[in-house]
C-alpha positions as CSV (number, residue, x, y, z in Angstrom):
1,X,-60.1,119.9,41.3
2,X,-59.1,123.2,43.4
3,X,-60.6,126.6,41.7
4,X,-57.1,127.6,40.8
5,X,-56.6,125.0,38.7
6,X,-60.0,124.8,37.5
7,X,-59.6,128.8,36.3
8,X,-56.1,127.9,34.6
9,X,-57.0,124.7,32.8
10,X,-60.3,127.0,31.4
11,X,-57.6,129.5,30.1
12,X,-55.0,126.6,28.6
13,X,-58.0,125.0,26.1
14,X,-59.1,128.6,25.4
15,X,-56.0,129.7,24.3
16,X,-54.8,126.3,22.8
17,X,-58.0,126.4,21.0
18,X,-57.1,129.8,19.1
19,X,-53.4,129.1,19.4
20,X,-53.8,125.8,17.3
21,X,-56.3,127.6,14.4
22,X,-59.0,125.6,15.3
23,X,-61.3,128.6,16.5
24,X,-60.5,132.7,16.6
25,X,-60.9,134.9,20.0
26,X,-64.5,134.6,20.0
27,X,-65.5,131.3,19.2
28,X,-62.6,130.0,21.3
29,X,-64.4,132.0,24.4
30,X,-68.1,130.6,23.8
31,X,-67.2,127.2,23.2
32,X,-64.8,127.1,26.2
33,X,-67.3,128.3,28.8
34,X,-70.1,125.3,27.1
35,X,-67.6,122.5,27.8
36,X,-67.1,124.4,31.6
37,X,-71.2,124.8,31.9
38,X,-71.5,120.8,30.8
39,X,-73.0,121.2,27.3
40,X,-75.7,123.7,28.0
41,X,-76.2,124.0,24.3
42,X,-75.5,122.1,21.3
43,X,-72.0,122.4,20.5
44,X,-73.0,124.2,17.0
45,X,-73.5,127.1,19.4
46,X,-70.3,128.1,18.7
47,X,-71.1,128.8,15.0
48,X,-72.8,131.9,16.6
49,X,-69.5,133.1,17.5
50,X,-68.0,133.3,13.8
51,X,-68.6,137.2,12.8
52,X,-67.1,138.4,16.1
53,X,-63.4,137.8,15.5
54,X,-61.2,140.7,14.4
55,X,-63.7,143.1,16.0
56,X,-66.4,142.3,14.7
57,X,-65.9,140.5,11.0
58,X,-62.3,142.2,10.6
59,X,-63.5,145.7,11.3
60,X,-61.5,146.9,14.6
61,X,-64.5,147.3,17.0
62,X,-65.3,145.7,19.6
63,X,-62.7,142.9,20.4
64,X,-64.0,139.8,19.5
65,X,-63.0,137.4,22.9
66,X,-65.1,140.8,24.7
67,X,-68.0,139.9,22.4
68,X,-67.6,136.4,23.1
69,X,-68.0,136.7,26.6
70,X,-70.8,138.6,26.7
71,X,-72.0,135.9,24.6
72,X,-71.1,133.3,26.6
73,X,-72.6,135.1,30.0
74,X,-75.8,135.1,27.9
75,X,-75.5,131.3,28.3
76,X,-75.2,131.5,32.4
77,X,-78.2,134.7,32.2
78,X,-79.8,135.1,29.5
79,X,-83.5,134.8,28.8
80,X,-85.9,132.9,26.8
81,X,-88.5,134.7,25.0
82,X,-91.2,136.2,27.5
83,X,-88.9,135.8,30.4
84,X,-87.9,139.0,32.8
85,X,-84.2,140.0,31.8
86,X,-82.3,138.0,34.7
87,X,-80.7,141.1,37.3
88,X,-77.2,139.9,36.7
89,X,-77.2,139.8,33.1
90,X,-76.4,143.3,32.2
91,X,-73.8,144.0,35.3
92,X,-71.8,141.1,34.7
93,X,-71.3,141.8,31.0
94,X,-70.6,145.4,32.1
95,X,-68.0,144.0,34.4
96,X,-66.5,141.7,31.8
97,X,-66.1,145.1,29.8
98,X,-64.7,147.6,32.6
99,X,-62.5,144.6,33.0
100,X,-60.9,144.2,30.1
101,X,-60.9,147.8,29.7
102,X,-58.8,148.6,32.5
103,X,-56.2,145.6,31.5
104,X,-55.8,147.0,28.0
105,X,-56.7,150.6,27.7
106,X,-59.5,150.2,25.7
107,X,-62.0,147.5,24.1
108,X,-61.6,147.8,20.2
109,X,-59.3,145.6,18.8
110,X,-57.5,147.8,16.6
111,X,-56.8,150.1,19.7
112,X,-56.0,147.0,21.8
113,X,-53.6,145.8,19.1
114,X,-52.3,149.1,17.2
115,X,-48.7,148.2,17.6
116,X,-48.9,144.3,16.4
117,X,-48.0,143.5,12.6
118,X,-51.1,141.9,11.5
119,X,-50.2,138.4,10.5
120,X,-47.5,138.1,13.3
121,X,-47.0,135.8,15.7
122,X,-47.0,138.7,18.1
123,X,-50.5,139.9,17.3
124,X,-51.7,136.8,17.6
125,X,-50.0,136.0,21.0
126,X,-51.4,139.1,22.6
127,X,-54.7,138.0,21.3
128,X,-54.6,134.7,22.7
129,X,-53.6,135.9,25.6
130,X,-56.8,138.2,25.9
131,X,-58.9,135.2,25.1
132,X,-57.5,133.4,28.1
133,X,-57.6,136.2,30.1
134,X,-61.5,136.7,28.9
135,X,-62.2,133.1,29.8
136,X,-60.4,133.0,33.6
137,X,-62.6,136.1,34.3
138,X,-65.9,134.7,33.5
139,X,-65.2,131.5,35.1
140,X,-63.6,133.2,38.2
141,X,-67.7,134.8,38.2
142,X,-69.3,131.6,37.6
143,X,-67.3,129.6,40.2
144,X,-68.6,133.1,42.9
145,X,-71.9,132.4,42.3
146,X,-73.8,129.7,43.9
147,X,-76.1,129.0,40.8
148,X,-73.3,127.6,38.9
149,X,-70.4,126.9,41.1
150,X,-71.8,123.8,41.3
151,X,-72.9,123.0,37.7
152,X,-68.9,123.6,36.0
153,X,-67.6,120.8,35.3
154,X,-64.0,121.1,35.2
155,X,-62.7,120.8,31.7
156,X,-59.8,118.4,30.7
157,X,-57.0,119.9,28.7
């Protein structure tokens, strides 16, 4: 499978994931990039995710798919307990932000999505579309570097 197509089938099940209800922004991201990494973790990893939607449990911080994928880079770089923090931890996740930043204007979700109804269709659109967008980033990074381009296993949609 080409990268192209590897980076666009990542964003479909993302989005199709929070599209269909079955997961929000940030659960949709995390269990996304598992499947991609081959089952790292136990699927119940995703559970993890559950208080980041909405900004952080409905309260308009930090957007929830952002969250996510600093999340799921913790996957990819984190560190067990007693380990050095890996270099590329910290930059990535501050790319992922700058990123999404420079997209949207800002990070927070009520900022990101001040002129969406709620409950629309709309809100939710833009939203999914974040999610995808959050997802093609980080797996655009993970397919760069030579520790993992090699370990993603391209997901099925």
């Amino acid at each position: 499978m080409e990268r192209e197509e590897i980076i666009a089938n990542v964003r479909t099940k993302a989005e199709g994931y929070f599209q269909r209800g079955e997961f929000f922004c940030s659960e949709s991201v995390i269990h996304t990039l598992n499947e991609l990494l081959d089952w790292p973790f136990d699927r119940s990893i995703t559970r993890l995710a559950s208080g980041f939607p909405i900004g952080i449990g409905k309260s308009g911080c930090v957007c929830g798919a952002i969250s996510g994928g600093v999340m799921a880079l913790g996957m990819a770089y984190g560190r067990n307990h007693g380990d050095a923090m890996n270099s590329r931890m910290l930059p990535i996740a501050a790319e992922l932000h700058d990123h999404i930043k420079k997209l949207y204007k800002s990070t927070c979700c009520r900022v990101i999505t001040k002129d969406l109804v709620f409950d629309s269709p709309e809100r939710k659109a833009h939203c999914v579309k974040i999610t995808g967008e959050v997802v093609a980033w980080l797996t655009e990074k993970l397919l760069d570097d030579e520790e993992f381009k090699y370990k993603i296993k391209p997901v099925e949609i």
